[in-house]
C-alpha positions in Angstrom: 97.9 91.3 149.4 101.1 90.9 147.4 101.3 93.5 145.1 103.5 92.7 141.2 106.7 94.6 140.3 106.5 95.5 136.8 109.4 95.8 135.0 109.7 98.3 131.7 112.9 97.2 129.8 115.4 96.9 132.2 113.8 98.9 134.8 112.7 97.8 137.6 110.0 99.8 140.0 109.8 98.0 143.5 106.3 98.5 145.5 109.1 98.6 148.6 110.7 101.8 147.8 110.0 104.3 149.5 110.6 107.2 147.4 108.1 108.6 145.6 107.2 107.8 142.4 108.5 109.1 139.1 107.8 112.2 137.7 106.5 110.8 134.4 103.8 108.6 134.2 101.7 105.8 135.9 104.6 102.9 137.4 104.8 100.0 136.3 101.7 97.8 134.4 99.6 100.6 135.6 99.9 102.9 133.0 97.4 103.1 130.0 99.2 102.9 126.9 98.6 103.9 123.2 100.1 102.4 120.0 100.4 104.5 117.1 101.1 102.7 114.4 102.3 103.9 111.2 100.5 102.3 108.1 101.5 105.1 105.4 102.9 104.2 101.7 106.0 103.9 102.4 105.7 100.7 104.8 104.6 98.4 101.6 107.9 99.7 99.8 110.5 96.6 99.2 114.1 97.3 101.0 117.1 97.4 98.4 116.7 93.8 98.4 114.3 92.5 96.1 114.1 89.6 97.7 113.3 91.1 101.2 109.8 91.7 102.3 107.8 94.9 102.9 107.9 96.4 105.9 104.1 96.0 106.4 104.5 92.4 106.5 107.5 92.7 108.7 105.5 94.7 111.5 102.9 92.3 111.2 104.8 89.4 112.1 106.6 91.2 115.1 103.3 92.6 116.6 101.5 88.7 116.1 105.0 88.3 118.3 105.0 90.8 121.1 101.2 91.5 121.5 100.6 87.9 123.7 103.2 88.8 126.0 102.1 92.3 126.6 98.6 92.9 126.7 97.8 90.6 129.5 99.6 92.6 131.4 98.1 96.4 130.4 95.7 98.1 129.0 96.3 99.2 125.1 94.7 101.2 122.6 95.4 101.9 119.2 95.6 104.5 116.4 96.6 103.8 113.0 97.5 106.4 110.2 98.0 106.2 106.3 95.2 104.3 104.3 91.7 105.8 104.6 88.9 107.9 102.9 90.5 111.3 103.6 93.3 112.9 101.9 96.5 111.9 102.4 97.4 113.7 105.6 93.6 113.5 107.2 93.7 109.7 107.9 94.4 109.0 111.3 91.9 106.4 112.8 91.6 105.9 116.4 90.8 102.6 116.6 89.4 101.8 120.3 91.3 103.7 123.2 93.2 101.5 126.0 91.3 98.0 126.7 92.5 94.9 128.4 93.6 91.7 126.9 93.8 93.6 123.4 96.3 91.1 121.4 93.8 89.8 119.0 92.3 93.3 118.1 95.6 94.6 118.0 96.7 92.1 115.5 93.7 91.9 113.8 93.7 95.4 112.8 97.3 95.8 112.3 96.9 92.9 109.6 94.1 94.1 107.6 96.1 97.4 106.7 96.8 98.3 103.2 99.5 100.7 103.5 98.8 104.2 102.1 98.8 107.9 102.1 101.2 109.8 104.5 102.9 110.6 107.5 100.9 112.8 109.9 102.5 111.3 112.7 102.6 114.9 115.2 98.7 114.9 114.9 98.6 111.2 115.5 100.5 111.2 118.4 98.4 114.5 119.5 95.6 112.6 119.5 96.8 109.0 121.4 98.0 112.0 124.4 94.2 113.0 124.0 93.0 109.3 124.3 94.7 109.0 127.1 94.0 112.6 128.6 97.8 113.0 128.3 98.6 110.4 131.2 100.3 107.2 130.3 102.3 106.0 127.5 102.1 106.0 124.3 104.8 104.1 121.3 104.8 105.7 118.0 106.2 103.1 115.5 107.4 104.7 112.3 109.5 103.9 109.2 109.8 107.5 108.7 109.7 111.3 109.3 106.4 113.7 109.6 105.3 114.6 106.2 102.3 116.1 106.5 103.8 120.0 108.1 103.7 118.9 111.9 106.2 119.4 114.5 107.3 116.4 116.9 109.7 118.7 118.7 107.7 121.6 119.2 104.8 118.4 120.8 107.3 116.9 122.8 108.3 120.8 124.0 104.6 120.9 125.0 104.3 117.9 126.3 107.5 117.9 128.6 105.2 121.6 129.8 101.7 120.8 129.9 102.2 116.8 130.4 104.2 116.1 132.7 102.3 112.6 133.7 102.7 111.5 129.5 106.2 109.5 128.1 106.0 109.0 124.3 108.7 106.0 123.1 109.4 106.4 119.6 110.5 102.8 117.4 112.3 103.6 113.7 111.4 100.7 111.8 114.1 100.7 108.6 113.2 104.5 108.9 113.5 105.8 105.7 115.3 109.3 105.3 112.9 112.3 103.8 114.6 115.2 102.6 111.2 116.9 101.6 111.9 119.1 104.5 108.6 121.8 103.6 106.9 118.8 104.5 108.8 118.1 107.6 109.7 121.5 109.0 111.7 119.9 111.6 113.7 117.4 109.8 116.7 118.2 110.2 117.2 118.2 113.5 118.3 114.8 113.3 120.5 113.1 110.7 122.0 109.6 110.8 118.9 108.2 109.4 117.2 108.9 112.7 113.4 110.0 112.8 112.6 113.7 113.6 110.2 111.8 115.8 112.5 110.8 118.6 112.5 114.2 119.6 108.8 113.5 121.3 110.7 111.0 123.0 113.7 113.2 123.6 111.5 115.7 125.4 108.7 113.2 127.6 111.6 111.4 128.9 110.9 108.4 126.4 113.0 105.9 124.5 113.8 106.3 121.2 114.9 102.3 119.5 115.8 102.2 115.9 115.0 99.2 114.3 115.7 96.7 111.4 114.4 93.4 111.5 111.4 91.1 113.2 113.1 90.4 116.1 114.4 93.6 117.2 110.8 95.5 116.8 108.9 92.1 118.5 111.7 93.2 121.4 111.3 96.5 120.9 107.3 96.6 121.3 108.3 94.1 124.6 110.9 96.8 125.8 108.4 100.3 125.7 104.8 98.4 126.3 105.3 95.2 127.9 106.0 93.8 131.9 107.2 91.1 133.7 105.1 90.0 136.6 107.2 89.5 140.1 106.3 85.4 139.9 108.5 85.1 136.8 111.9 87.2 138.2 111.3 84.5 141.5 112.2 81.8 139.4 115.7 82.8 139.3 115.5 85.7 142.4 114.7 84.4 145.5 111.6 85.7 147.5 112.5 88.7 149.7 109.7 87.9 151.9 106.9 89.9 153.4 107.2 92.3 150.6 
């Protein structure tokens, strides 16, 4: 039985090798994955440009993007945090763990949002590692830093001890820079506009992208969850044969 080669990014993990298989994670498509999406105040804020539109609407259009191409392909789940009954650090909803073919739930859900609340993103994240029973991947997307008292570093630190089959990739989506550093213990470990969450990709052996627009979040999503079958590379590779 021919067997795919699944391609993360640029990446490529070849059911020919013979070495073994990397330290982190499932390879290739195999890997369960969890979206964490971030769906706090801040992402229905306008950009300096009045004309621009919020980021909520953004995100939207670049997940109704990527999502076709991905989830045939794997198996993912999703957590949302922000809007919700609780107060405004309590509201992270876990909103069905890994499934296949999960595009139109995915976009469903990610559409009906009304941005609100805050940024417990450690505790989110926490809990997709949980979901997952801290094997696979999961992709934090964020427009900003934790501000809600966790500590991404001190997870990834954990993680990279007590996970070593878990990555966390971490996409800053016109992160927005908090200086309310009680709030954020960690915060400034990085500056540059940067996310105090890309430490949890830092320390998992993840990939931290930092994004602007539609287009480079839609390739983003593509880069951390998504994977080219082998019969798409043939079309410009030809067939090794027997492999």
């Amino acid at each position: 039985m021919r067997m795919p080669i699944c391609l993360i990014g640029a990446a490529a993990l070849s059911v020919a090798a013979v070495s073994p298989p990397p330290a982190r994670g499932l390879s290739g498509c195999a890997a369960d994955a969890m979206l964490v999406f971030d769906a706090s105040a801040s992402m229905a804020e306008l950009g300096f440009d009045i004309q621009d539109t919020t980021r909520i609407v953004d995100a939207r259009h670049a997940v109704r993007r990527a999502m076709p191409q991905i989830a045939p392909y794997r198996r993912v789940g999703l957590i949302t945090y922000g809007p919700g009954p609780l107060d405004a650090c309590s509201n992270i909803d876990l909103r069905f763990a890994p499934a296949p073919d999960a595009a139109d739930r995915i976009i469903t859900a990610i559409d009906g949002l009304q941005p609100n609340g805050l940024t417990p993103l450690t505790n989110a994240v926490r809990r997709a590692a949980g979901v997952l029973r801290q094997r696979g991947i999961v992709v934090l997307v964020t427009d900003g830093n934790e501000t809600c008292g966790g500590t991404p570093c001190a997870l990834g630190t954990e993680f990279a001890a007590i996970a070593p089959g878990l990555t966390v990739h971490v996409i800053g989506f016109k992160v927005v820079a908090d200086f309310f550093t009680w709030d954020s213990p960690e915060a400034k470990t990085y500056a540059d506009g940067k996310t105090v969450a890309k430490c949890l990709a830092d320390r998992t052996g993840g990939m931290f992208v930092s994004t602007e627009t539609v287009d480079e979040l839609a390739e983003a999503l593509t880069r951390t969850l998504g994977c080219a079958l082998i019969g798409r590379a043939q079309q410009t590779t030809p067939s090794a044969g027997g492999a």
